[in-house]
C-alpha atoms as one frame of an Amber mdcrd trajectory, in Angstrom:
protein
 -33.944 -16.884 -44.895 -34.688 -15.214 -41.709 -38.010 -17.028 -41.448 -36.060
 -20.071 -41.290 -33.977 -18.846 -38.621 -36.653 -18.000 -36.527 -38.723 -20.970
 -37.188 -35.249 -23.184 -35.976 -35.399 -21.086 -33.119 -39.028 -21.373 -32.031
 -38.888 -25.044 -32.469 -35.593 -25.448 -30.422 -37.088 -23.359 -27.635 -40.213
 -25.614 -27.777 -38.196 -29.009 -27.225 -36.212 -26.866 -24.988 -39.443 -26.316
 -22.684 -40.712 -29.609 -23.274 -37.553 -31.178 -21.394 -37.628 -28.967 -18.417
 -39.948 -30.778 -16.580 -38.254 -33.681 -16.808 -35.697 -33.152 -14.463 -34.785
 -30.098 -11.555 -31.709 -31.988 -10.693 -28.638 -29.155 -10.248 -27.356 -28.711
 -14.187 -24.008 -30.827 -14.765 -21.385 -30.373 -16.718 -20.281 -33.695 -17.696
 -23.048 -35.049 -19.892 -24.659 -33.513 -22.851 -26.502 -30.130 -23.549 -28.886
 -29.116 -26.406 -29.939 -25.753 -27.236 -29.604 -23.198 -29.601 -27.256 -19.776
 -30.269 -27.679 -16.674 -31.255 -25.040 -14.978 -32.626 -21.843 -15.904 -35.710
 -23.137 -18.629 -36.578 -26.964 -18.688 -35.009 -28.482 -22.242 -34.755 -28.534
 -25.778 -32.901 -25.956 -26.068 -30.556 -24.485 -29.983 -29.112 -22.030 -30.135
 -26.335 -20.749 -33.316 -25.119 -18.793 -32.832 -21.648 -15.715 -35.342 -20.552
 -15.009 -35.463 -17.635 -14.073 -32.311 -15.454 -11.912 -30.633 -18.103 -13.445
 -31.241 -21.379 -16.066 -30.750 -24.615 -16.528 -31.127 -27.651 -19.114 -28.208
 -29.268 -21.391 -28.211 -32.028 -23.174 -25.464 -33.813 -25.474 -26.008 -37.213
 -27.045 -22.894 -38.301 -26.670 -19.607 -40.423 -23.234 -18.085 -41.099 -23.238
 -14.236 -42.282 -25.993 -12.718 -40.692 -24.633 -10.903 -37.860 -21.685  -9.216
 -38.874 -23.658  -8.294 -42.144 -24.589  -9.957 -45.135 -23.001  -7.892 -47.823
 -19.291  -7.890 -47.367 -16.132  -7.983 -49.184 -14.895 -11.443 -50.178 -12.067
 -12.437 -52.578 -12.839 -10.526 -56.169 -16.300  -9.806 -54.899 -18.921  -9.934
 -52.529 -20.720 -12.085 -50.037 -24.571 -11.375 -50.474 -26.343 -13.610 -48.651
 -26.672 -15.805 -45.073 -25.418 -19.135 -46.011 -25.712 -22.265 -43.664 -22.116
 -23.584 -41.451 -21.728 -26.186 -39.617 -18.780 -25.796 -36.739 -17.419 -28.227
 -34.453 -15.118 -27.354 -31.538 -12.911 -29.195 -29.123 -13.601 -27.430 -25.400
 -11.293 -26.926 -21.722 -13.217 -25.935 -19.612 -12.495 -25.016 -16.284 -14.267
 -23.729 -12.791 -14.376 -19.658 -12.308 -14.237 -18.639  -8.556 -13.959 -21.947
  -7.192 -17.898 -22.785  -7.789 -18.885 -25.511 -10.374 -21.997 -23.318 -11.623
 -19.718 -20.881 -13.619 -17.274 -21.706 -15.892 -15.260 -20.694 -18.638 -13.977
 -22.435 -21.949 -11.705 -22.107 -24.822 -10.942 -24.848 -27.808 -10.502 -25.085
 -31.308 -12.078 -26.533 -34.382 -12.936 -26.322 -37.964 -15.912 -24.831 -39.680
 -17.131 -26.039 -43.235 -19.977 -22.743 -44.782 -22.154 -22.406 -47.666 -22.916
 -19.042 -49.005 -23.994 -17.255 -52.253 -20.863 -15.703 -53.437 -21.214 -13.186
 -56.115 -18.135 -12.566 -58.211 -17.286  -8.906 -60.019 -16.531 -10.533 -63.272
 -20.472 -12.180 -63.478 -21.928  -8.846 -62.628 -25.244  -8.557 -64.499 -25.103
 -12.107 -65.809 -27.808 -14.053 -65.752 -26.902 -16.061 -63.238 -24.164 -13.856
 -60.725 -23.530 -15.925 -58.285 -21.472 -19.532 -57.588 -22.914 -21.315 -54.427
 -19.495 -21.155 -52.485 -18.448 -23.464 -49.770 -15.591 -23.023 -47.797 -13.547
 -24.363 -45.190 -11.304 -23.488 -42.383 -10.191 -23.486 -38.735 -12.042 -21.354
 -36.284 -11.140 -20.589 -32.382 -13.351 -19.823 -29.395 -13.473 -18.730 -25.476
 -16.252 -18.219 -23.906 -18.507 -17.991 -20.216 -21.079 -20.756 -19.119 -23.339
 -20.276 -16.390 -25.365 -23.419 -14.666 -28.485 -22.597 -13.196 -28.916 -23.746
  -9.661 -30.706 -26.444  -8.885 -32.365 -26.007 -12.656 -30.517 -28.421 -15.973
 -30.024 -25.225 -17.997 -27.083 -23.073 -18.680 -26.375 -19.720 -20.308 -23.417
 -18.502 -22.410 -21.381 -16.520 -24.168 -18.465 -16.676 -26.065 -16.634 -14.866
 -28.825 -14.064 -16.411 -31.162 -12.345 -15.958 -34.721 -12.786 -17.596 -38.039
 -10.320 -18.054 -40.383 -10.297 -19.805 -44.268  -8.308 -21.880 -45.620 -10.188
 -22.857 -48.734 -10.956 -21.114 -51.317  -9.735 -18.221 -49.680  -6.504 -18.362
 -47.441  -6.976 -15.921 -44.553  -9.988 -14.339 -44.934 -10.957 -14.136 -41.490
 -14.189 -13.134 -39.601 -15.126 -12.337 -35.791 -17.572 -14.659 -34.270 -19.683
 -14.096 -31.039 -22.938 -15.474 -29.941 -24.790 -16.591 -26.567 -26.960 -19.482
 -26.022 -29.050 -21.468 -24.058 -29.126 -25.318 -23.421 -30.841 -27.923 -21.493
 -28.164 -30.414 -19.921 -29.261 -34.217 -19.685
């Protein structure tokens, strides 16, 4: 799995480069971004801006990995880094007055798959049930716009918490990215 990781990451800094030549306007915030996070979930990363105020955020990537692999879950375990997808509606607003730094909070829902490994199929032949689960997650965060370049940098930390299968199992998430506003 982590090979997969890194290869999504070494191909998204590749386009990433590719595109920078393309334009040295000043990076906006009201048009889209592509790029990729590292972090709870680690991945592609989408963000649409609207106008002055608002986003809307998307991540596709692994789910698991950074807060460890191995953890507690219902009447068993989590083994494994799954896949998520997790979508976000952004405000966003200006930090000390300048357009180049920003920070954002919004909320969302996040649908996972993950290898979920139940006490009673311990030493089964197969002891595991490919899991998928589903529930609302929550997120502020820091952007910074480079001057005069059409990336941006950030970080953000938010929480996760189920709804399905598991009603209020909750987990941390934090990452920081890069993108390449067009």
């Amino acid at each position: 799995m982590q090979l997969s990781v890194r290869k999504l990451l070494l191909c998204s800094t590749l386009v990433l480069l590719g595109l920078a030549p393309v334009s040295s306007v000043f990076a906006q915030y009201n048009n889209w971004a592509v790029g990729f996070r590292l972090g709870e979930p680690s991945g592609v990363n989408v963000r649409k801006y609207f106008r002055d105020t608002h986003a809307f955020d998307i991540n596709f990537g692994t789910y698991g990995g950074l807060y460890g692999n191995n953890r507690e879950y219902r009447q068993g375990r989590y083994q494994s880094i799954g896949w998520t997808l997790q979508g976000h509606y952004l405000w966003h607003a200006r930090l000390f007055g300048k357009d180049t730094f920003r920070a954002h909070y919004g909320f969302g829902g996040q649908v996972n798959r993950r290898r979920y490994y139940p006490d009673n199929l311990r030493g089964q032949r197969t002891d595991y049930i490919a899991e998928i689960s589903l529930g609302g997650s929550a997120v502020a965060g820091v952007e910074y716009f480079v001057p005069d370049k059409p990336f941006s940098v950030f970080l953000e930390t938010g929480l996760y918490v189920e709804v399905l299968p598991a009603p209020l199992f909750m987990n941390v998430q934090s990452g920081l990215g890069l993108r390449y506003n067009f």
